[in-house]
MIGUGU-30000 format. One line per 3 residues: number of its first residue (from 1); their letters; for each residue x negated, y negated, z negated of N, C-alpha, C, O. Coordinates in steps of 0.1 Angstrom, whole numbers. Example, Ala and Ser with C-alpha at 12.3 -4.5 7.8 and 13.67 -1.06 7.14 Angstrom:
BEGIN
1> AS> -132 57 -78 -123 45 -78 -132 33 -78 -142 33 -85 | -128 22 -71 -137 11 -71 -129 0 -79 -134 -11 -80
***
This chain:
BEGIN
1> XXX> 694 974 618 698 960 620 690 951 610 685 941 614 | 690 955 600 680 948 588 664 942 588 658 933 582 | 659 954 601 648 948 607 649 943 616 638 937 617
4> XXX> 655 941 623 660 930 636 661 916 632 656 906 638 | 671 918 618 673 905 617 658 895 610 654 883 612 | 654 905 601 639 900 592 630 902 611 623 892 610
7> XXX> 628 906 622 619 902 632 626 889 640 619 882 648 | 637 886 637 641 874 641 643 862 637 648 851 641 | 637 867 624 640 853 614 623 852 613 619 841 610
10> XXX> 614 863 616 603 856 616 601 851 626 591 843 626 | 608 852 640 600 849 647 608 832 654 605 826 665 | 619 828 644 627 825 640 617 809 637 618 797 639
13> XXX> 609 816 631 599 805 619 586 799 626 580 788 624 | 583 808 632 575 807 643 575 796 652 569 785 654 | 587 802 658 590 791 669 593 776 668 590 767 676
16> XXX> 599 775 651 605 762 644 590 755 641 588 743 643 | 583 761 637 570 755 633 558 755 644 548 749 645 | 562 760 649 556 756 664 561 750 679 558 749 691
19> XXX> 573 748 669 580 739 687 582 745 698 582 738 709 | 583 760 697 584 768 711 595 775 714 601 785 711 | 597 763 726 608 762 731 613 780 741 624 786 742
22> XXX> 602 782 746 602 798 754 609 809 736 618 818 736 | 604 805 727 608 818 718 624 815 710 633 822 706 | 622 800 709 640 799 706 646 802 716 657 806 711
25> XXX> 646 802 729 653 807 741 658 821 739 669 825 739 | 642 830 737 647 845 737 657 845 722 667 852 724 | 656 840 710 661 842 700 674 840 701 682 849 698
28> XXX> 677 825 706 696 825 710 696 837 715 699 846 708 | 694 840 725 702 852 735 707 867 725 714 876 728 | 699 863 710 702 876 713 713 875 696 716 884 688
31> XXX> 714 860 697 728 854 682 741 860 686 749 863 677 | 743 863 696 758 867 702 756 883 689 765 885 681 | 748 891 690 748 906 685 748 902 674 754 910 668
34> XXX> 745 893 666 743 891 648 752 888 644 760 880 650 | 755 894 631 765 886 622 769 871 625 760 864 631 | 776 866 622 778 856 622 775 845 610 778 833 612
37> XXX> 770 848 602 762 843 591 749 838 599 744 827 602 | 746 852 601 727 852 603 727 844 615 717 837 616 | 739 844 629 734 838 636 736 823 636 733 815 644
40> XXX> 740 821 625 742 806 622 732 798 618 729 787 622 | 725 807 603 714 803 600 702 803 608 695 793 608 | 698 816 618 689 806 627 694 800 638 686 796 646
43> XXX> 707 798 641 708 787 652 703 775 650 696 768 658 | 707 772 636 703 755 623 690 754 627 685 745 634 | 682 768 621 671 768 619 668 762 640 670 750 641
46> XXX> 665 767 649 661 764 659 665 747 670 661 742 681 | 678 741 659 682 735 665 673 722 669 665 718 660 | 672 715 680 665 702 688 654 710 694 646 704 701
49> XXX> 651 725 693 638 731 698 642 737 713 651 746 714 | 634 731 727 638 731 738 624 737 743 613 737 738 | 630 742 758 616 749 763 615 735 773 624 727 775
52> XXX> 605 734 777 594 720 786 592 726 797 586 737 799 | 596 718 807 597 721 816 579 722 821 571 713 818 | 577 733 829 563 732 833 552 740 819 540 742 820
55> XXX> 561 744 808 552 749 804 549 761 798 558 767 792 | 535 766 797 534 782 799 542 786 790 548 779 781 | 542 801 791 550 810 782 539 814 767 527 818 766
58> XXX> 546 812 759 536 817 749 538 832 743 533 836 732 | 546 839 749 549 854 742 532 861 741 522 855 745 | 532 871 736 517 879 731 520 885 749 510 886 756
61> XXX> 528 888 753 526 899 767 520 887 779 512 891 786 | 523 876 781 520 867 786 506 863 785 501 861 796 | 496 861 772 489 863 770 480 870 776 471 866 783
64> XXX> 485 885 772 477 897 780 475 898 792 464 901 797 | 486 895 799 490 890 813 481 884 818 474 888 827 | 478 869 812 471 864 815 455 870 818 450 870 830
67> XXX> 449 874 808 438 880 808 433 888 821 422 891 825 | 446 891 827 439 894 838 437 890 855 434 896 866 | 442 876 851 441 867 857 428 864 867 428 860 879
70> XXX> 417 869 855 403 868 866 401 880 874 392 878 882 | 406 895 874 402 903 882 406 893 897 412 883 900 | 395 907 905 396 902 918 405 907 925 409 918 921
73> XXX> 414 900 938 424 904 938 424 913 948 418 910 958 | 430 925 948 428 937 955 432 938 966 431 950 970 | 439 929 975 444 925 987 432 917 999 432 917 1011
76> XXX> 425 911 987 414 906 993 398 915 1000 387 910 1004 | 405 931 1001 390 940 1000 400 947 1012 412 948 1013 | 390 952 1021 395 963 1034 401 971 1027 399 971 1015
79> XXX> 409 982 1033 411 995 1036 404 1003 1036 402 1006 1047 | 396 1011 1026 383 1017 1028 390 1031 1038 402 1034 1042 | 380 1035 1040 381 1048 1060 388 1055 1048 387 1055 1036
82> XX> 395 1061 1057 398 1073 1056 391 1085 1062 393 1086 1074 | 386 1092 1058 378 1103 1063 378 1120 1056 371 1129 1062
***
């Protein structure tokens, strides 16, 4: 639990200083399981921080996700024979 709570207070700090509204989202969801201390303090910490409507996700998997954005899309190519 002790690293949970230090990965959510970092990421806690993150979101506060970057205004991102997608990572205070995931972080409430998950104040219900914390102490009730801790989830106080980053509730404070996140409070007025809203996700925008229309805008991307910033998680690291989204990212990655992204990246592969430019392959070609494999729906676009026949059925090669069967033979």
């Amino acid at each position: 639990m002790d690293a949970t709570v230090e990965a959510l207070r970092a990421e806690t700090e993150l979101a506060a200083t970057t205004d991102d509204g997608h990572r205070a989202w995931v972080i409430r969801d998950s104040l219900a399981k914390l102490d009730p201390g801790v989830a106080d303090e980053l509730r404070a910490r996140l409070a007025g921080i809203r996700r925008q409507a229309g805008a991307p996700s910033t998680s690291e998997g989204a990212l990655t996700a992204a990246r592969f954005g430019g392959l070609p899309d494999p729906t676009a190519y026949p059925e090669p024979p069967l033979t």
